[in-house]
C-alpha positions in Angstrom: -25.6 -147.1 -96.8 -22.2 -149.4 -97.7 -21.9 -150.5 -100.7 -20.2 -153.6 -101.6 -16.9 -154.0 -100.3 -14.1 -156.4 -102.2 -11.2 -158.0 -101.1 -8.7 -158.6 -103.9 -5.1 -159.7 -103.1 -3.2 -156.8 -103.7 -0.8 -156.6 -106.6 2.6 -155.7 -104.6 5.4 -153.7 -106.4 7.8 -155.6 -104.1 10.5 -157.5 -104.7 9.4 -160.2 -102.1 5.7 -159.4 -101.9 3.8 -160.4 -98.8 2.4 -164.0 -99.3 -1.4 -163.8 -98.1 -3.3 -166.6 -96.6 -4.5 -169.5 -98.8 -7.7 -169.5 -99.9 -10.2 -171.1 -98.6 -10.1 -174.5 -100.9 -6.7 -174.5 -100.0 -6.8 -175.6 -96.1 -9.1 -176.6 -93.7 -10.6 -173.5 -91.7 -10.3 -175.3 -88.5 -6.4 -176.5 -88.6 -4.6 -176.6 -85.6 -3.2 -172.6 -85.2 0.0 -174.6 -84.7 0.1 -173.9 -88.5 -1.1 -170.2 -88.9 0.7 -168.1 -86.2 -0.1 -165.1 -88.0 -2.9 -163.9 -90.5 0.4 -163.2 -93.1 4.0 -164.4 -93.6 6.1 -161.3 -94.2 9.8 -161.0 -95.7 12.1 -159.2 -93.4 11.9 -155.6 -93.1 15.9 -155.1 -94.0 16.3 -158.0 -96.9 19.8 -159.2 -98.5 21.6 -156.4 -100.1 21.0 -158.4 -103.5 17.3 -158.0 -103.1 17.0 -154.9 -101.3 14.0 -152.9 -102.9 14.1 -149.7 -103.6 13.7 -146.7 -101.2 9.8 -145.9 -102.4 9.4 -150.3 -101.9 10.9 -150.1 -98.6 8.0 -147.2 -97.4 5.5 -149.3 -99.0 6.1 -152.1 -97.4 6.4 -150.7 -94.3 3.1 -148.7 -94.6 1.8 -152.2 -95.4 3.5 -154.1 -92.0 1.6 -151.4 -90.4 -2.0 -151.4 -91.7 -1.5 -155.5 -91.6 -1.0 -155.4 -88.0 -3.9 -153.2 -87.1 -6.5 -155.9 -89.4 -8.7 -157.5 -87.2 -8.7 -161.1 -86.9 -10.6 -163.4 -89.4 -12.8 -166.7 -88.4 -11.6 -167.4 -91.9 -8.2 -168.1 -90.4 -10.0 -171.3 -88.6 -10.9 -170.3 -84.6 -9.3 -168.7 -81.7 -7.5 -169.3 -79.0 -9.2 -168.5 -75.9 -8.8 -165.2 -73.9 -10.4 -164.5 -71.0 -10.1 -161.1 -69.9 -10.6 -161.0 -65.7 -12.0 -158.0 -63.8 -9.4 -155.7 -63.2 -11.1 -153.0 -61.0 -14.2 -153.2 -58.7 -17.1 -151.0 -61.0 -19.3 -150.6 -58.2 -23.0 -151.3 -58.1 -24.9 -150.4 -61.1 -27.6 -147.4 -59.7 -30.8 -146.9 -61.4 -31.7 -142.7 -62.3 -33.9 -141.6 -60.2 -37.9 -140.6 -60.8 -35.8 -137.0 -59.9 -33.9 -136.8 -63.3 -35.2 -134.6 -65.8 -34.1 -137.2 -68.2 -37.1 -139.2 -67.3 -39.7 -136.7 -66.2 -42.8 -136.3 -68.5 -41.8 -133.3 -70.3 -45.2 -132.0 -72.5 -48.2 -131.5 -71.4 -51.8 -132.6 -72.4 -52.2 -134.7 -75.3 -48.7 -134.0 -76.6 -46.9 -137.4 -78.0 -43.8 -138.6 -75.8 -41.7 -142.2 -75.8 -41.4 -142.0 -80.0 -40.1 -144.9 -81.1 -39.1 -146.2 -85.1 -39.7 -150.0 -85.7 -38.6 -151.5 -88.8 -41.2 -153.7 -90.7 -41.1 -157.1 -92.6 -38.9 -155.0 -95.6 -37.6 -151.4 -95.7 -40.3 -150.0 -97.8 -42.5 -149.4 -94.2 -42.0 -148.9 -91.0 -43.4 -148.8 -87.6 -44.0 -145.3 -85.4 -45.3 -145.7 -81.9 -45.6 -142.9 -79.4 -47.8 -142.8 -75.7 -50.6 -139.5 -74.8 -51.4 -139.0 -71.4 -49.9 -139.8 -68.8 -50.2 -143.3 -66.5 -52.1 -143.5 -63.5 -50.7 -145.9 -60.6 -53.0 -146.7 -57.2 -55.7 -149.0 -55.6 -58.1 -147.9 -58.2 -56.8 -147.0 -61.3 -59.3 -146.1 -64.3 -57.9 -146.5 -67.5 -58.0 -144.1 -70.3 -60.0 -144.5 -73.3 -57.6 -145.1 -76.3 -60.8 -143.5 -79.0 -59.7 -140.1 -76.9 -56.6 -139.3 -79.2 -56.2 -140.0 -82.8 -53.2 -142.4 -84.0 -51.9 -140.1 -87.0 -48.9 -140.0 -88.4 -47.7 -137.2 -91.1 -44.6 -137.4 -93.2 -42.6 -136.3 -95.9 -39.3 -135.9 -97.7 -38.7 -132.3 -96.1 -39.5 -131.1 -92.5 -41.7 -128.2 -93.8 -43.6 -130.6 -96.2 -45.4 -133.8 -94.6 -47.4 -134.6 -97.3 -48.1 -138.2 -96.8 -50.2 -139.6 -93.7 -51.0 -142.7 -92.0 -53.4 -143.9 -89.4 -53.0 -146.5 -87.0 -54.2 -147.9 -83.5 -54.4 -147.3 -80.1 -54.4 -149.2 -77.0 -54.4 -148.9 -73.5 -52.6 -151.5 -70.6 -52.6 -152.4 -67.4 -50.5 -153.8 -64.5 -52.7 -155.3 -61.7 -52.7 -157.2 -58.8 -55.6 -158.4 -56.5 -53.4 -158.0 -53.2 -54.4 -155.9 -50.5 -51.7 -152.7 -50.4 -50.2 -153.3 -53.7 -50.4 -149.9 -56.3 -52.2 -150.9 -59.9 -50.9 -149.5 -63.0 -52.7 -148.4 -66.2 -51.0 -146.9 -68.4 -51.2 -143.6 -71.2 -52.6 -144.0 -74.6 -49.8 -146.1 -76.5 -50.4 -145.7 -80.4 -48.4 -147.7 -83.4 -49.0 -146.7 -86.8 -47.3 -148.3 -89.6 -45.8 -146.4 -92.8 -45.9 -147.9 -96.2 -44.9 -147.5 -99.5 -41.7 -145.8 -98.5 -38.1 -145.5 -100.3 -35.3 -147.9 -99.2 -32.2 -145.8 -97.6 -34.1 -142.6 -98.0 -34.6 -140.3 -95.0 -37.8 -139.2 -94.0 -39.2 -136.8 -91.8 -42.5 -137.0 -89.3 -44.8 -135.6 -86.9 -47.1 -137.6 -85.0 -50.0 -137.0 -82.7 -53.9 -135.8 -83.5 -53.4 -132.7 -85.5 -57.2 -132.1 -84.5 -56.5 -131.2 -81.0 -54.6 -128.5 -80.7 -51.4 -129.1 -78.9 -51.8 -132.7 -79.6 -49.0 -133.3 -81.9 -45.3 -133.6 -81.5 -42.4 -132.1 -83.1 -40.9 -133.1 -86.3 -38.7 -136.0 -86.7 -37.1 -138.4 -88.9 -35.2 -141.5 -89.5 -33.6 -143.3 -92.8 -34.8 -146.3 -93.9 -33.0 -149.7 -94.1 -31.2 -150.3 -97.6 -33.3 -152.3 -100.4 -33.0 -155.7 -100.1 -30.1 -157.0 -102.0 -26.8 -159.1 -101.4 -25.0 -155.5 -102.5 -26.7 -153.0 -99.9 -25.9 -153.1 -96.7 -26.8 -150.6 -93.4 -23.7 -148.6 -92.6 -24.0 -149.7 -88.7 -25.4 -152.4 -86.5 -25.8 -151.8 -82.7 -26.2 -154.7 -80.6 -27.0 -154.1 -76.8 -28.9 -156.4 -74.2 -30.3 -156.2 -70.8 -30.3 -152.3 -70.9 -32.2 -151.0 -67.9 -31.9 -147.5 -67.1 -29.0 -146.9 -64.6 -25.9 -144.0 -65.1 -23.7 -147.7 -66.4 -26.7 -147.3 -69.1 -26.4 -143.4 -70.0 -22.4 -144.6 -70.5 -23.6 -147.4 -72.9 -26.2 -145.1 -75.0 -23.5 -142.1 -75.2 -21.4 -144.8 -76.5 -23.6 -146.5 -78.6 -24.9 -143.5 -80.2 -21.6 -141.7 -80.6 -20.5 -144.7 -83.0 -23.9 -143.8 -85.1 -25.6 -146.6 -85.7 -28.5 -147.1 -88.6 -30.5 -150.1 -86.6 -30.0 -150.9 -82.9 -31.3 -154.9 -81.8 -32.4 -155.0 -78.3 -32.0 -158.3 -77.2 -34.0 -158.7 -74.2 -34.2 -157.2 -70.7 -35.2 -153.5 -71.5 -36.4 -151.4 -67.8 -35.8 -153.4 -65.2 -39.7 -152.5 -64.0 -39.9 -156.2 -62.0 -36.9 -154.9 -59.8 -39.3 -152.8 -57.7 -42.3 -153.1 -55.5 -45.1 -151.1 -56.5 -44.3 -148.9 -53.7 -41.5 -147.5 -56.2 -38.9 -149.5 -53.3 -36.1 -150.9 -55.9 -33.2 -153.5 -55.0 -30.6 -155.0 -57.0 -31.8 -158.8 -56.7 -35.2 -159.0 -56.2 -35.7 -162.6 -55.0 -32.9 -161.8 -52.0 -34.9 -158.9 -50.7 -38.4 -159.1 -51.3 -39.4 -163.3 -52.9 -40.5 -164.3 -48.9 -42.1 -161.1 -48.5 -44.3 -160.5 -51.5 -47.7 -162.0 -52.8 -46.5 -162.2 -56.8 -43.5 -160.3 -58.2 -44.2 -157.2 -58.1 -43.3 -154.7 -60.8 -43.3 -150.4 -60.9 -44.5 -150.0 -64.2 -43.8 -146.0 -64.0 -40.1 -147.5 -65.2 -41.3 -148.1 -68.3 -42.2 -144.9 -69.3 -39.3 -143.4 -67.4 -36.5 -146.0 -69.7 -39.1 -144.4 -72.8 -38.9 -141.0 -71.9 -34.7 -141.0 -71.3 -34.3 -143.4 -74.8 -37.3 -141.1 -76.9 -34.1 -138.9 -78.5 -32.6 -142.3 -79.8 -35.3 -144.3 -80.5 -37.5 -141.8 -82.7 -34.6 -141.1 -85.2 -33.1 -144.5 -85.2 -35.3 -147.8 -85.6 -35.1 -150.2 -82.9 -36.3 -154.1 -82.9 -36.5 -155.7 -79.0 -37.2 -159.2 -78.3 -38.4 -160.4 -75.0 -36.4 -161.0 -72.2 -36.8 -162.8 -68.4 -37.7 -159.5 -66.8 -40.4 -158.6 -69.2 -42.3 -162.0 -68.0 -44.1 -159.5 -65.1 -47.2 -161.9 -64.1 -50.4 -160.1 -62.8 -53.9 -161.3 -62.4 -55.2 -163.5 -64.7 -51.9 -165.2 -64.9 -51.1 -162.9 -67.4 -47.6 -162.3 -68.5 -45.4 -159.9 -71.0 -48.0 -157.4 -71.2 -46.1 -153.9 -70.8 -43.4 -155.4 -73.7 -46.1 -156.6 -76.3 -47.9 -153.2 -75.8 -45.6 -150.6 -76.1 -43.4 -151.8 -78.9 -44.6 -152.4 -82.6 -43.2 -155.5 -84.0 -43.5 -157.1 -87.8 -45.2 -160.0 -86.5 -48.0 -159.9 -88.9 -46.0 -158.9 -92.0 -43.6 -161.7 -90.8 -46.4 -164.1 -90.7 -45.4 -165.1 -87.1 -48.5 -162.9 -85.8 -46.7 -163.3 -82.5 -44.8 -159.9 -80.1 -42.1 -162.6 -79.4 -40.6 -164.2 -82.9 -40.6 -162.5 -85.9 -38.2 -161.7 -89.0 -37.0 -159.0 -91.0 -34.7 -157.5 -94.3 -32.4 -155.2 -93.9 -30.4 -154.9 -97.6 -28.6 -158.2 -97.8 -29.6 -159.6 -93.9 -32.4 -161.7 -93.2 -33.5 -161.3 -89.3 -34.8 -163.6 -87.2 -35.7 -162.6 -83.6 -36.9 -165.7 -81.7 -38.4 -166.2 -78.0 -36.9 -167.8 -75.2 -39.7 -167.6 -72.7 -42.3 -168.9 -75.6 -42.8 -172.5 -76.6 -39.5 -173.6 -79.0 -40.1 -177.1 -79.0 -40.2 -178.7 -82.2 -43.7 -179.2 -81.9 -44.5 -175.9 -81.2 -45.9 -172.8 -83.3 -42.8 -171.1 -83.3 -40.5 -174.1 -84.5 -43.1 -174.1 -87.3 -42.9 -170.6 -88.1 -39.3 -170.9 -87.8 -39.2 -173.7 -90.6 -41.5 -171.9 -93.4 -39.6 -168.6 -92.6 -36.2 -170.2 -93.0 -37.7 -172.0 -95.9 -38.2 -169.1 -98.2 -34.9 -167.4 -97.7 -33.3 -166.8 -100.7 -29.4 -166.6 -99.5 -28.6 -164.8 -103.2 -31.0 -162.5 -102.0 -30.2 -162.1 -98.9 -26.7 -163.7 -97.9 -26.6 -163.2 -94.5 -29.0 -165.3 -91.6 -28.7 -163.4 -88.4 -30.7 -164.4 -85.1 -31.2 -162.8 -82.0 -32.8 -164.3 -78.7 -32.4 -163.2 -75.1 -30.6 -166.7 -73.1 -27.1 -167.5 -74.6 -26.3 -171.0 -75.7 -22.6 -170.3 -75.6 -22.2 -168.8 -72.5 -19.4 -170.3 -70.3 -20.5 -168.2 -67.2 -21.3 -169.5 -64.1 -24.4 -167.3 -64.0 -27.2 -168.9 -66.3 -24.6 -171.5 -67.2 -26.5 -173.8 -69.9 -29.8 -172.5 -68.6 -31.2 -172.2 -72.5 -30.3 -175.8 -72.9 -34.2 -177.1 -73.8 -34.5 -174.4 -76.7 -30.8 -175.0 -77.9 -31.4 -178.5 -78.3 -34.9 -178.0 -79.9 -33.7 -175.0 -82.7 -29.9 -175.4 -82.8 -29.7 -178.0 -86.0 -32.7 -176.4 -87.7 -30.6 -173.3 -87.8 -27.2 -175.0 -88.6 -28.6 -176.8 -91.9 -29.6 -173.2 -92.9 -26.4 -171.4 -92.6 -26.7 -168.7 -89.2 -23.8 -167.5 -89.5 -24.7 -165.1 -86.2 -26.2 -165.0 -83.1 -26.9 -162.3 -80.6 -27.8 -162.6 -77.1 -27.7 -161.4 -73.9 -28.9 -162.5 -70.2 -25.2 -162.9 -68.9 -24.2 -159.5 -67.6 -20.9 -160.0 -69.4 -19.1 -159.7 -72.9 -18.5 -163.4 -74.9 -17.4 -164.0 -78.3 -17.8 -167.7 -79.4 -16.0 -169.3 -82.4 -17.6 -170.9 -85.1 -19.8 -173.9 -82.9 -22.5 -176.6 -83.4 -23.4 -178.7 -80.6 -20.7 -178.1 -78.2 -18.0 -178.8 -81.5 -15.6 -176.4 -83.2 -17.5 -176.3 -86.8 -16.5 -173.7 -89.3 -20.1 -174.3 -90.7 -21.4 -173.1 -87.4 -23.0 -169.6 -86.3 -20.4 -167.3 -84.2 -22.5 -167.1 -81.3 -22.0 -163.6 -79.4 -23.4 -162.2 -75.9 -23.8 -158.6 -75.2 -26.3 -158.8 -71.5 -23.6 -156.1 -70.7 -25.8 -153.1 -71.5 -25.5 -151.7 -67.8 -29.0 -152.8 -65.9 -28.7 -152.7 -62.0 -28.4 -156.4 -61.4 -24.4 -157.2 -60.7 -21.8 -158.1 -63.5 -21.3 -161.4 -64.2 -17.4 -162.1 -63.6 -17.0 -165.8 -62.6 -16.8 -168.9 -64.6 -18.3 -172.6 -64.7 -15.2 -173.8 -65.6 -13.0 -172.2 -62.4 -12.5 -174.7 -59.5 -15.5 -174.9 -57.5 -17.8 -172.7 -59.6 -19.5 -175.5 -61.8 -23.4 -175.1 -60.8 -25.2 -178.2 -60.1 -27.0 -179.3 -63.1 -30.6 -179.7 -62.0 -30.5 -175.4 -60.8 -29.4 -174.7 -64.5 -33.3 -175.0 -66.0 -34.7 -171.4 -66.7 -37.4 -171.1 -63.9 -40.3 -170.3 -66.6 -39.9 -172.7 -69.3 -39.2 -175.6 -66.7 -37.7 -178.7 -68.6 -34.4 -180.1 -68.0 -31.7 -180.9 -71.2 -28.5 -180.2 -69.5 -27.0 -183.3 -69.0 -22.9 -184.0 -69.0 -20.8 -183.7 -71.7 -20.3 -188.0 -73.5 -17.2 -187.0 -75.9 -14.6 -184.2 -75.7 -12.0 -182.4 -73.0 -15.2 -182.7 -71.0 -16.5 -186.1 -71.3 -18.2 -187.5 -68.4 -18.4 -183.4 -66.5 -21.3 -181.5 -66.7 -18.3 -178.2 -66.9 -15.5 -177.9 -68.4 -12.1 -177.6 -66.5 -10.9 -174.5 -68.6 -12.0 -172.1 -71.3 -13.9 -174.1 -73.5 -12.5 -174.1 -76.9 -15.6 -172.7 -78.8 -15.2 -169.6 -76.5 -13.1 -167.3 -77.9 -13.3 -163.9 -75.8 -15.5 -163.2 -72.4 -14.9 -160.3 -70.7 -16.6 -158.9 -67.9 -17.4 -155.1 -68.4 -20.3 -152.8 -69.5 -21.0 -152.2 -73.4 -22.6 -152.0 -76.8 -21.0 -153.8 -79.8 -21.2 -152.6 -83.8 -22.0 -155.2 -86.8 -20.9 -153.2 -90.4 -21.4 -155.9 -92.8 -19.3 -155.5 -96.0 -20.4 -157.6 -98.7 -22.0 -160.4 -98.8 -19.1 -162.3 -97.2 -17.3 -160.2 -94.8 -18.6 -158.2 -92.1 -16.6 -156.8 -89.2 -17.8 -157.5 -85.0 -16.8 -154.9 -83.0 -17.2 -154.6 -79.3 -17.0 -151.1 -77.3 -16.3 -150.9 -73.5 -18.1 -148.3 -72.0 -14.5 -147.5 -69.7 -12.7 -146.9 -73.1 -12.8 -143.8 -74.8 -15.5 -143.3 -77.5 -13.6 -144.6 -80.4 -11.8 -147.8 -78.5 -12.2 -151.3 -79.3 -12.2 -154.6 -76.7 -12.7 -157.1 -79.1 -12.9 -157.1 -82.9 -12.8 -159.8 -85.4 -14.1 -160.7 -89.6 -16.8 -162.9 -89.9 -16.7 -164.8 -93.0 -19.4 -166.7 -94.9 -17.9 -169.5 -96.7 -21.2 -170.2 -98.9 -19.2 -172.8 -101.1 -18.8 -174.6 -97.9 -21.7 -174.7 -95.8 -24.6 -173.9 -98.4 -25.8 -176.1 -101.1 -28.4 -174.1 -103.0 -29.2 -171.7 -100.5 -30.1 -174.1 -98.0 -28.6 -177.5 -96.3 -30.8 -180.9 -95.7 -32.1 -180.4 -92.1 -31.0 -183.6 -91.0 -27.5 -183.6 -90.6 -25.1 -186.5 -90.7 -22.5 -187.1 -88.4 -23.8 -184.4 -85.8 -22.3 -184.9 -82.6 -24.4 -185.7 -79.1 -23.2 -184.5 -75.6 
C-alpha cells in the first residue's frame, strides 16, 4: 500500500536555485506552451565566476538537472502537444493459442475447482471468489449439469495452514444455444461466486475453495491482499489497465508484462476471449463478418474459449483481484434473443453492494478512488436506469473521502482512429456533462486496438477541468491493430457507418466551432489528443496522494521495465470542485 506522497518545493543550497513552476493560482493551466517550454527554468550549468557555487553545489545541482529531466510530464503544466507515434515495423497477425497448449487444457480432474478468480466488492472489507467444477459439454444435445451437485465453499485465513473462517455462496450453470440445424450447443461447468466479508483492508489472506465434503473436491491454497481502507491517504501500490485481451501469444506478452510490473488491482475494460470469433465447429478467423456474416444463421460463438482464456489467466486472476466490464464481443446472441450471458455468469461483480443490481455498471472503493464501471452496450440515455444509477452513485461521493473519480467503459470517446471513430457518440453525449460537473478526472477504455492518451477534454474542448480520457484496446486479441487515423487524407469514415451496430442511434454530426468547424474529422491531430500509438500493451496507474498520480504505459516490444508514454495527473480540487461536487448544469459548455 502507498502512503501519502508530498510534493514540497525543495529548499536548494544553491546559489541560483532552480525556479519551479508557478503554482497553480498563479497561471492558467491551459496557456499557450509558447510560455512553458520546459517543466523548469534552470541557471547554467557553468555560472559567472562571481557566483560560481561551490564544488559540493555544483554536484547537487547536477544530480538535480538529471533527476529533473527524467520527471514525467505533468497535465498541471496545461496540455500537450500532439505526438503520434506511426508503425514502424509490420507485427504480424495476432494468433490465438491453440486448444493444444497446456496453458489452456483442463488440468484437475473430477470435482476439483479451476478458473479462480478474486473480484473486489463495493469496499475492501469483502471480496468476491469465483471458481468453475466440471467440465463443459459442447454438441447437438447438450445436458446441463446440476449446480446443487458441488458445494460453493470458501475457507480462509490469515495463514495457509490455518483457514479458520468460511463462506458459502452460489452456484450456477449456463448455456450457449442455437436452434440451427449443424450448429454445436454449449453448456457450461458448475461456475460458483461466493463473497467474503468482514475482512481487513490491505491485509493478505489466504484461501481454498471447492466442497471439502467430496473428497478431491477442493483446490489448493491461495491468496490475495485486499484493497487499502478507504481514505484520501491510502492508496493501492499498482493499477493495471488492459482492454480487449483475448487469448493469443501478443496476449501471453501483455500478461508477462503486466504481471512482471506487479500490480494490486487489474481493470478489464471490455473484450475478454474473443469466443464470437469462431464457429461452433472450433473454425476461428480474424474478422468474423469478412469470413463467415453471409454464411452463418446468427453469430456464432465457441464457448470452450472461455474456459480456455480462464484456465491460461487462473495463476493471475486468483491472487490478484480483477474487475471486467462488458465489451462488443461479449454481446454473443443465442435463442431467445438472449445476449451477454457467458460475461454475466462467470464473473462476480458488486452490483448489488453497488446498488446498480446490474453485471454491466457498477462502482467500487479502493483507498482514496471511487470506481465507476459503466456499460456501453446497455441503455445510457438520460432516461435510462443506468443514468439514474449513475446520478445517486455520483451523488454520495464524498471527494474528502475519496478524492479521486475514475471510470472505465469499453468504446472510447476520444479516440481519433479511423476504426470506431466517434462510434460511442450517443452515450458520450448522454453521460459526458454528468460526469464533468462531478470532477472524473479519468477514464479508461478500450475498443480501438491501439494506445491514446487524451489531454484534459470536455466536449471536443481543451478543459483543464476535464477527465484525461485514455485507451488501452491494445491488450493483444487476434483482430488487427488499429494504425490509421480519421484525420489522414482520405481516411475520414462517412458519418452515418460510425453508429455502434447494437445500440443503433446516430449523434455524430460535424464539428459547428473549432479547427474543424463545418468537417465531420479533423485535418490533423486533434488537439485534445495528446499520444496514440499503435502497438500491443498494458498500462500502470500508482496514484500518490490525493492529487498526483503517475499514468504509465508499457509496450509489450520494450523490455520489462520500459516506458512508451508516461505523464502526472493532477487534481486541481480548488479549481474544478466546489464542495465536493459541481452544479450539473454547466454554463458556457460548448456544442459541436
Amino acid at each position: 500500500m502507498n502512503q501519502q506522497i508530498s510534493f514540497p518545493t525543495p529548499n536548494l543550497p544553491c546559489s541560483n536555485p532552480i525556479n519551479f513552476p508557478p503554482k497553480p493560482s498563479e497561471f492558467h493551466p491551459y496557456q499557450s506552451f509558447s510560455t512553458l517550454t520546459s517543466r523548469s527554468t534552470v541557471p547554467p550549468l557553468i555560472p559567472t565566476k562571481e557566483e560560481a557555487p561551490a564544488p559540493n553545489d555544483m554536484w547537487l545541482r547536477s544530480l538535480l538537472l538529471l533527476l529533473a529531466a527524467a520527471e514525467p510530464a505533468s497535465t498541471l503544466t496545461g496540455p500537450s502537444p500532439p505526438v503520434t507515434v506511426p508503425l514502424l515495423e509490420d507485427r504480424g497477425h495476432a494468433v490465438d493459442l491453440p486448444d493444444t497448449d497446456p496453458r489452456v487444457q483442463r488440468r484437475v480432474t473430477g470435482w476439483a475447482p479451476e478458473q479462480v478468480t478474486v473480484a473486489l466488492s463495493a469496499s475492501p472489507t469483502s471480496a468476491w471468489v469465483s471458481w468453475i467444477t466440471g467440465d463443459f459439454q459442447m454438441g447437438g444435445a447438450v445436458k446441463p449439469l446440476d449446480p446443487g451437485t458441488v458445494g460453493s465453499v470458501v475457507r480462509y485465513g490469515l495463514a495457509a495452514d490455518s483457514l479458520v473462517r468460511e463462506a458459502t455462496g452460489d452456484a450456477l450453470v449456463y448455456s450457449q444455444l442455437y436452434p440451427f440445424e449443424g450448429l454445436q450447443n454449449y453448456t457450461s461447468g458448475i461456475i460458483h461466486h461466493v463473497r467474503l466479508q468482514g475482512l481487513e483492508p490491505a491485509t493478505k489472506y489466504y484461501y481454498q475453495c471447492g466442497d471439502p465434503a467430496i473428497l478431491g473436491a477442493t483446490s489448493a491454497v491461495h491468496a490475495f491482499r485486499t484493497m487499502p481502507a478507504v481514505g484520501p491517504r491510502s492508496y493501492p501500490g499498482r493499477i493495471a489497465v488492459v482492454g480487449d485481451l483475448g487469448l493469443t501469444y501478443n496476449t501471453t506478452s501483455t500478461v508477462e508484462h503486466m504481471t512482471s510490473n506487479q500490480p494490486d488491482l487489474i481493470l478489464l475494460v471490455g473484450d475478454v476471449s474473443y469466443a464470437n470469433l469462431y464457429l461452433t465447429n472450433g473454425t476461428g478467423t480474424d474478422c468474423y463478418s469478412c469470413s463467415f456474416a453471409k454464411s452463418t444463421p446468427i453469430h456464432e460463438t465457441y464457448q470452450p474459449r472461455w474456459d480456455y482464456w480462464g484456465r491460461y489467466m487462473e495463476p493471475v486472476t486468483s491472487t490478484t483481484p480483477m474487475m471486467v466490464v462488458e465489451g462488443n464481443h461479449e454481446e454473443e446472441p443465442q435463442a431467445g434473443n438472449r445476449t451477454f450471458v457467458a460475461y454475466s455468469s462467470r464473473f462476480a461483480f458488486p452490483s448489488q453492494e453497488s446498488g446498480s443490481f446490474s453485471p454491466f455498471y457498477y462502482s467500487f472503493d479502493v483507498g482514496g478512488i471511487h470506481f465507476v464501471m459503466l456499460a456501453a452496450y446497455a441503455d445510457y440515455s438520460k432516461s435510462g436506469e443506468q443514468y439514474r444509477w449513475l446520478e445517486k452513485d455520483l451523488a454520495k461521493v464524498d471527494r474528502s473521502v475519496t478524492p479521486w473519480l475514475v471510470a472505465g467503459w469499453h468504446a472510447p470517446w476520444y479516440s481519433t482512429y479511423k476504426a470506431h471513430y466517434r462510434e460511442a457518440e450517443c452515450m458520450r453525449v448522454a453521460m459526458e456533462e454528468l460526469l464533468y460537473s462531478y470532477g472524473l478526472d479519468i477514464a479508461f477504455t478500450g475498443h480501438v486496438h491501439a494506445y491514446e492518451r487524451s489531454n484534459r477534454v470536455f466536449n471536443y474542448t481543451l478543459d483543464p477541468c476535464g477527465a484525461v480520457h485514455i485507451s488501452v484496446g491494445d491488450g493483444g486479441n487476434r483482430e488487427k491493430m488499429a494504425t490509421t487515423h480519421a484525420d489522414e487524407p482520405g481516411r475520414c469514415p462517412d458519418p452515418l457507418s460510425t453508429p455502434d451496430p447494437f445500440m443503433g442511434g446516430f449523434c455524430a454530426f460535424n464539428f459547428t466551432s473549432g479547427p474543424a468547424a463545418g468537417r465531420f474529422c479533423w485535418d490533423r491531430q486533434p488537439d485534445y489528443s495528446a499520444y496514440r500509438e499503435p502497438s500491443f500493451g498494458h498500462g500502470i496507474l500508482e496514484v500518490k496522494n490525493e492529487t498526483h498520480a503517475l499514468w504509465r504505459w508499457h509496450r509489450n516490444q520494450d523490455m520489462y521495465n520500459g516506458v512508451g508514454d508516461e505523464i502526472y495527473i493532477v487534481r486541481e480540487p480548488h479549481r474544478c470542485l466546489i464542495n465536493s461536487t459541481r452544479p450539473a448544469s454547466i454554463s458556457g459548455s460548448r456544442t459541436i
